[in-house]
C-alpha positions, 0 to 999 in steps of 0.5 A, spaced: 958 247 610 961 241 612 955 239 616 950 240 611 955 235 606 954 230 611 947 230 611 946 229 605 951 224 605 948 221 610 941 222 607 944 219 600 946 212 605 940 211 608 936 211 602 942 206 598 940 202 605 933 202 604 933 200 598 938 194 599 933 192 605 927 193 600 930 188 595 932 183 601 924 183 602 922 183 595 926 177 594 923 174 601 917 174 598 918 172 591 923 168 591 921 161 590 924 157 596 928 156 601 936 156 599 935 162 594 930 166 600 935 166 605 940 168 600 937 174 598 936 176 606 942 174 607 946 178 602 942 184 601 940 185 608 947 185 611 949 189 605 942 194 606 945 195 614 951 196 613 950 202 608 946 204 613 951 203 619 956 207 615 950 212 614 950 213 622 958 213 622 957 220 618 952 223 620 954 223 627 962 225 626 964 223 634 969 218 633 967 214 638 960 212 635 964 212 629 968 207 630 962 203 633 958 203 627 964 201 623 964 195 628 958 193 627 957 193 620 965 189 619 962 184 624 956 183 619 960 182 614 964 177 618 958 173 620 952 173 616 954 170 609 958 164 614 950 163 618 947 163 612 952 158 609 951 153 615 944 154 615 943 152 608 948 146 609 943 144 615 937 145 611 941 141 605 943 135 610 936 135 614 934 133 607 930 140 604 928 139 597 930 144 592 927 148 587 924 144 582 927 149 576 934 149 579 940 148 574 943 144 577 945 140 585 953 141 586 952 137 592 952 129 591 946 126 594 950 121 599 951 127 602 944 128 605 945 121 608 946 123 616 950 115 616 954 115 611 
């Protein structure tokens, strides 16, 4: 009985992960420029894998692959929203612009000047 609970569960977070995954990709493909694409990857992606990683630690019930599955999705959540945070302050200095139907740039234009 217990196996069959954690099939479906696992079963349940697989589909939960794919469709983070899936919306990650939609916003790759809809959004309309770098900073909100990359936000999208990064945010639902890292979430998508995660759920599917917490997916794996329940199917297989070892504790050894458990706790590696576990690692794995506390490492994304320490690593991807800080990459993509220093990708997009990058792409901010390197001059890329924004979208032209953003609200608002909290960022003071002096900051784009590498020699200031």
């Amino acid at each position: 009985m217990i196996d069959i609970i954690q099939n479906y569960l696992a079963g349940i977070l697989i589909i939960v992960g794919s469709g983070f995954a899936l919306v990650a990709s939609i916003g790759l493909l809809r959004l309309p420029e770098f900073y909100t694409r990359m936000h999208a990857a990064s945010k639902a992606g890292t979430l998508g894998s995660g759920v599917m990683l917490i997916a794996l630690a329940v199917y297989t019930g070892e504790t050894t692959i458990a706790t590696r599955a576990l690692a794995g999705f506390v490492f994304f959540l320490l690593t991807a929203p800080i990459s993509a945070h220093l990708l997009a302050k990058a792409a901010y200095a390197a001059g890329y612009p924004l979208w032209e139907g953003s609200v608002h740039d909290e960022m003071p234009q002096q900051s784009r000047d590498p020699d200031a």
